[in-house]
SEVEX-841859 format. One record per residue (C-alpha): residue in one letter; z, x, y. Coordinates in steps of 0.02 Angstrom, whole numbers, plus 32768, in hexadecimal, padded with zeros to 4 digits. Last residue first. Layout:
<site resn="a" up="Z" east="X" north="Y"/>
...
END
This chain:
<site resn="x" up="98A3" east="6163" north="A48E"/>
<site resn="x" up="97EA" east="61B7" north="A4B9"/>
<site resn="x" up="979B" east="614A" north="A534"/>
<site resn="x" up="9819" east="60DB" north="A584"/>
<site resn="x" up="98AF" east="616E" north="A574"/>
<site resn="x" up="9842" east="61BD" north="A5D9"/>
<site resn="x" up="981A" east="6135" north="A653"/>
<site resn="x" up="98DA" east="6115" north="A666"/>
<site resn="x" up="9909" east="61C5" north="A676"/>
<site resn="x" up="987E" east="61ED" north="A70F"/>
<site resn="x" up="98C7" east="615F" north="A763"/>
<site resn="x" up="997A" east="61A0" north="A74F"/>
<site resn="x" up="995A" east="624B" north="A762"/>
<site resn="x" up="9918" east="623F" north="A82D"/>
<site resn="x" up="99AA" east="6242" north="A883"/>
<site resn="x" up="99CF" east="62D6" north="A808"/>
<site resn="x" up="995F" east="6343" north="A87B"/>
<site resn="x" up="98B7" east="6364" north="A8A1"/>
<site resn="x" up="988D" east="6335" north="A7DD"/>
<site resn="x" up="9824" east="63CF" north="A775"/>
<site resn="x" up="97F9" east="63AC" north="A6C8"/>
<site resn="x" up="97C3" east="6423" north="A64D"/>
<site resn="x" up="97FF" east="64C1" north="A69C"/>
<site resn="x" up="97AE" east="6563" north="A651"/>
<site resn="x" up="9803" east="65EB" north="A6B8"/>
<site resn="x" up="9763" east="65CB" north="A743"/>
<site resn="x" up="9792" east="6516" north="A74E"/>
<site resn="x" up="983F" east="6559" north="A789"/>
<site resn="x" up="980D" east="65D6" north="A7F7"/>
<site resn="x" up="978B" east="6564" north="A848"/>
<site resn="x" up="980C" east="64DB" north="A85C"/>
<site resn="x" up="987A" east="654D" north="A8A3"/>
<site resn="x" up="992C" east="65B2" north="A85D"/>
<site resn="x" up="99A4" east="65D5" north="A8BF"/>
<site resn="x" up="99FE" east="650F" north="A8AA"/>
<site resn="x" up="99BB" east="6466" north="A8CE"/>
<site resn="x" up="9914" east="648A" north="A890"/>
<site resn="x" up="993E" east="6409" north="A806"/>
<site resn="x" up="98F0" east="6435" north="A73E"/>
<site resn="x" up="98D2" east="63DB" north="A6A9"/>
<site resn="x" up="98C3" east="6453" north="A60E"/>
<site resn="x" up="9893" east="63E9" north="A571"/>
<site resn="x" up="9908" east="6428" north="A4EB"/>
<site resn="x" up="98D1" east="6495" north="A45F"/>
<site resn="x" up="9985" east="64EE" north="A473"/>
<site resn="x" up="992F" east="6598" north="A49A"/>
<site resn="x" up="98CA" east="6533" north="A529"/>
<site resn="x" up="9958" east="64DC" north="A56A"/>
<site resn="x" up="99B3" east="6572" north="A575"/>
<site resn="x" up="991A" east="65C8" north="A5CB"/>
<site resn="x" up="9915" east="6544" north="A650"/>
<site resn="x" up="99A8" east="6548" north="A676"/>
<site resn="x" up="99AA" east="660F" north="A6A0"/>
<site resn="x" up="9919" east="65CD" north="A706"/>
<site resn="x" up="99A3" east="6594" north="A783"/>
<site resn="x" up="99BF" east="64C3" north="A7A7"/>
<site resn="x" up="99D8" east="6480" north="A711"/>
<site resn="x" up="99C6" east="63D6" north="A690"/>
<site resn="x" up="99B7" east="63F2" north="A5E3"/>
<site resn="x" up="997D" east="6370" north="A579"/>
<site resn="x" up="9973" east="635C" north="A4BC"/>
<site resn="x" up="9A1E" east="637B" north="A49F"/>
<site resn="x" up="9A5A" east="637B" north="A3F5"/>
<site resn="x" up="9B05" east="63AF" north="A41A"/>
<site resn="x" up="9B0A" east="644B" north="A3AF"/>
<site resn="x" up="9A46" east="6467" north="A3EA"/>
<site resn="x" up="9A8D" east="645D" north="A4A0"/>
<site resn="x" up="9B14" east="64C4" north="A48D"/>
<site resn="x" up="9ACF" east="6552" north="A445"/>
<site resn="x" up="9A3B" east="653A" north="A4A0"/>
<site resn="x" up="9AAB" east="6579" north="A544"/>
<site resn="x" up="9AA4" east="6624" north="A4FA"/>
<site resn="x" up="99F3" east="663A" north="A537"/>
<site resn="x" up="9A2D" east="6629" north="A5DF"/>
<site resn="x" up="9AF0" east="663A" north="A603"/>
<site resn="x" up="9B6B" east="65E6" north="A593"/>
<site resn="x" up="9C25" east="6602" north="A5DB"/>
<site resn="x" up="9C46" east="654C" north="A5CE"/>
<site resn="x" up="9C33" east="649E" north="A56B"/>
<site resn="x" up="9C59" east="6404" north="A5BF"/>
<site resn="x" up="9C42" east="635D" north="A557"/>
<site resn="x" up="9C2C" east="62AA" north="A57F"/>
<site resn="x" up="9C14" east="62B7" north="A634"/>
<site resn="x" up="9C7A" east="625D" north="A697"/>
<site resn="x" up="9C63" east="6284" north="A771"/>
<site resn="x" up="9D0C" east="6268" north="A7D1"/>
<site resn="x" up="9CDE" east="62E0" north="A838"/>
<site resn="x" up="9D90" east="6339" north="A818"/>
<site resn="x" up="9D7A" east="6316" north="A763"/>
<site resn="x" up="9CD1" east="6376" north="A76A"/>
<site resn="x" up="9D0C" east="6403" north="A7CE"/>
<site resn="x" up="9DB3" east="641A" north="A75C"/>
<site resn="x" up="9D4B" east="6414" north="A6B3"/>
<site resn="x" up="9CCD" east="64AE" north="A6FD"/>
<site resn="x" up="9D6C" east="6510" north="A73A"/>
<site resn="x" up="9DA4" east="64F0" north="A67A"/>
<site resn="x" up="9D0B" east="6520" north="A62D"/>
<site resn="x" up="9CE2" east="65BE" north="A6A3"/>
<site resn="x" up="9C2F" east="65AF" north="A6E4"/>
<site resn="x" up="9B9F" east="65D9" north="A66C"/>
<site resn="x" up="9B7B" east="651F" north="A660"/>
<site resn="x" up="9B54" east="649A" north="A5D5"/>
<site resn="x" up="9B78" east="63E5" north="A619"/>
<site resn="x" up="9B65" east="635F" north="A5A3"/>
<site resn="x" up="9B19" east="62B3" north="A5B3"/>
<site resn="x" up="9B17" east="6234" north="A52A"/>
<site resn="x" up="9A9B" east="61A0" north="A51D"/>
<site resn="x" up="9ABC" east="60EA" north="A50B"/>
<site resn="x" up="9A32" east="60B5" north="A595"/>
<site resn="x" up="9AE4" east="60B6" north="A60C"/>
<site resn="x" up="9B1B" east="6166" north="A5DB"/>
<site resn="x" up="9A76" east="61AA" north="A606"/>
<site resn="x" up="9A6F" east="6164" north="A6AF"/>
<site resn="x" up="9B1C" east="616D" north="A6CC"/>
<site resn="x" up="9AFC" east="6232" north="A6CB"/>
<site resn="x" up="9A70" east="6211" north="A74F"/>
<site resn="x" up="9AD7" east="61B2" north="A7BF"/>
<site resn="x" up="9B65" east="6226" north="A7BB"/>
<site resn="x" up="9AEF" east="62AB" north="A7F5"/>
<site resn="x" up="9A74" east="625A" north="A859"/>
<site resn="x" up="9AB4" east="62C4" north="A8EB"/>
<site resn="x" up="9B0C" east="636E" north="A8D2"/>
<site resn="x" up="9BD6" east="6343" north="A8C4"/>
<site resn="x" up="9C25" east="6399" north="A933"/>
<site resn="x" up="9CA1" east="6440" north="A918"/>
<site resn="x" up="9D13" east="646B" north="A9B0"/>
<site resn="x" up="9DAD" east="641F" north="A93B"/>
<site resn="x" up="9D8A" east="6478" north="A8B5"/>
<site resn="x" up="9D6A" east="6520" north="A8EF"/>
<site resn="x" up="9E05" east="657F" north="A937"/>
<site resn="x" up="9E97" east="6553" north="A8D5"/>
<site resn="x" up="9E2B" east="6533" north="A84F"/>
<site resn="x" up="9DDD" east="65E0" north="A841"/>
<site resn="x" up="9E5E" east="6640" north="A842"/>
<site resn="x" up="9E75" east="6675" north="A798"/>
<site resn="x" up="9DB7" east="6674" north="A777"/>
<site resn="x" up="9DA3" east="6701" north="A80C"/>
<site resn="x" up="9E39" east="6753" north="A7A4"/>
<site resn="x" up="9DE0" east="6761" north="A718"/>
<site resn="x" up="9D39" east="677F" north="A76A"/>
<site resn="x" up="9DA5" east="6831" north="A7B3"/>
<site resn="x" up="9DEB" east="685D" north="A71E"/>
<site resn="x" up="9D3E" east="6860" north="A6BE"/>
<site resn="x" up="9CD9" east="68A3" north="A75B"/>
<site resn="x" up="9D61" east="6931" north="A76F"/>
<site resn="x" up="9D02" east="69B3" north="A6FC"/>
<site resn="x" up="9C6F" east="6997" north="A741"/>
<site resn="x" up="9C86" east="69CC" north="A7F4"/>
<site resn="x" up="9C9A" east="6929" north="A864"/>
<site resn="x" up="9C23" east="68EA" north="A8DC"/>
<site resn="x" up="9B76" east="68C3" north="A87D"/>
<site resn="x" up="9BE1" east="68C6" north="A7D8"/>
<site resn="x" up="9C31" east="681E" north="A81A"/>
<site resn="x" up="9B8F" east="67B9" north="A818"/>
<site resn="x" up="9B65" east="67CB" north="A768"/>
<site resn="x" up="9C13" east="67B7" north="A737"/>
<site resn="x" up="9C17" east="6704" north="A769"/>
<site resn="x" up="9B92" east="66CB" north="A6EC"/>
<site resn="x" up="9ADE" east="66A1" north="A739"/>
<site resn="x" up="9AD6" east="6611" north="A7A0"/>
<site resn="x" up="9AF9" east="6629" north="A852"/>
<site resn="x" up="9A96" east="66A7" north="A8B5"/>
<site resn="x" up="9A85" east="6658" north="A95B"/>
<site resn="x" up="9B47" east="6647" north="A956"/>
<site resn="x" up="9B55" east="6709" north="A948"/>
<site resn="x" up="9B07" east="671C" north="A9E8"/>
<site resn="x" up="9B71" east="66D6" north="AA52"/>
<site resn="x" up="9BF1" east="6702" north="A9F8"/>
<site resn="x" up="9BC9" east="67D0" north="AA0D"/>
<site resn="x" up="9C54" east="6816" north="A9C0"/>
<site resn="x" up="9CB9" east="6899" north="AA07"/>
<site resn="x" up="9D3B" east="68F0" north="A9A1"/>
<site resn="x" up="9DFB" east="68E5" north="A9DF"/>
<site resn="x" up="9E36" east="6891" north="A93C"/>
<site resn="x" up="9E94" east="6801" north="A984"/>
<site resn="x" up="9E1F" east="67DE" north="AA1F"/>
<site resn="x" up="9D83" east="67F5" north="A9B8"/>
<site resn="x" up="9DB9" east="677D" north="A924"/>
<site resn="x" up="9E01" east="66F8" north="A9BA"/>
<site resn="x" up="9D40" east="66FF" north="AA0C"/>
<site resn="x" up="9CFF" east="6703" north="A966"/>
<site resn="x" up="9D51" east="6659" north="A951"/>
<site resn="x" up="9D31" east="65F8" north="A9D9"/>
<site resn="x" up="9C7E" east="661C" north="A9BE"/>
<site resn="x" up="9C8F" east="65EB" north="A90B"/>
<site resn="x" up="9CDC" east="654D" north="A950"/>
<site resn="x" up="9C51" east="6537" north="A9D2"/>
<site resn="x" up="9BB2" east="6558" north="A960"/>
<site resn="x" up="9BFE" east="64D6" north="A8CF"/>
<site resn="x" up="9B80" east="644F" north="A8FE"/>
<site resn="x" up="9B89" east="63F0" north="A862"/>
<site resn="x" up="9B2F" east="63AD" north="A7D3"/>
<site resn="x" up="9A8F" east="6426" north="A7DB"/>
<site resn="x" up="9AC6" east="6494" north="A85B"/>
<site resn="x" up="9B51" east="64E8" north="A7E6"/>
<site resn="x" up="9B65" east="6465" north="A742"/>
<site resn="x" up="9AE3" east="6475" north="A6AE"/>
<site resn="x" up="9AA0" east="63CD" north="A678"/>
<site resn="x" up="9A88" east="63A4" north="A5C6"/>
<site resn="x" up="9A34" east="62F9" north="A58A"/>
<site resn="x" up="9A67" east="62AC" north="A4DC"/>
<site resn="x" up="99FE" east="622A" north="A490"/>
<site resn="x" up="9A5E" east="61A6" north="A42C"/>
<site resn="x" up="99F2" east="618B" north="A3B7"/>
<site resn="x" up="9995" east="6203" north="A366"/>
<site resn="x" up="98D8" east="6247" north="A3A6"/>
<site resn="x" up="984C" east="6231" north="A324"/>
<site resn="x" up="97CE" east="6209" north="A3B5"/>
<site resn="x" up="97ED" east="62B1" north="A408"/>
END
């Protein structure tokens, strides 16, 4: 850790880590199930956020409509889901916290690219990079393109990516995952929520920048 480069890079994903996406998604099965005529379960979906899209759609819709049916979910999406979406708290603090010690922060997230660019310039939150459709292990791609030595996430899907990417894995409970969970997939660090990144940013950037 001592031979680290300059700037350091941190990587957040983006559902329930940056933002509260629960009630567009919500909002959005809810449209999916009127339009198709299959029932989907949104309240129970939304405790499952994280994996990719097409994960949740094959527990409602036979297999060979789950590729049709995510595109259209994606298709709709921002009529339905951007404006519900919140910002989770801490979150532009803590990516202003790495830009501000001269660091970049990237978001790496198995969402839909362009649905993940839309929430973040709705919140008005700036990362430096968004990179999509990379789901656990495949999220070291991205990190270990961009050099990141941090990855910031709320599922132990995260946790892996950092993990592949030789990243340290910090984790928030803020999503379906808990602290146990999370410690339990191999978590190095894990913060309550990204209220608490910035202090734990400046005393590690103290000890090993």
């Amino acid at each position: 850790m001592a031979g680290m480069v300059s700037p350091l890079t941190v990587g957040f994903d983006l559902d329930m880590t940056l933002i509260d996406s629960r009630p567009g998604i919500h909002a959005t099965y809810r449209a999916l199930s009127a339009e198709t005529g299959v029932w989907i379960d949104a309240d129970l979906a939304v405790t499952r956020i994280g994996p990719p899209l097409e994960q949740e759609l094959a527990h409602w819709f036979p297999a060979d409509r789950v590729g049709e049916t995510g595109d259209r979910y994606r298709e709709i999406y921002p009529a339905y889901a951007i404006g519900p979406t919140l910002a989770m708290p801490g979150a532009r603090e803590a990516i202003q916290a790495v830009r501000a010690a001269g660091g970049r922060a990237i978001v790496v997230t198995a969402k839909h690219e362009p649905n993940a660019k839309l929430h973040l310039a709705h919140l008005g939150i700036e990362p430096d990079a968004v990179i999509g459709w990379l789901w656990a292990e495949a999220k070291a791609e991205a990190l270990r393109e961009h050099g990141a030595r941090v990855y910031v996430g709320d599922h132990t899907g995260d946790v892996r990516g950092a993990r592949a990417a030789g990243a340290l894995a910090v984790s928030v409970p803020t999503g379906p995952c808990d602290a146990d969970e999370l410690r339990a997939a191999g978590a190095d660090v894990v913060l309550p929520g990204l209220t608490a990144f910035p202090a734990w940013w400046d005393a590690y950037r103290a000890e090993f920048a």
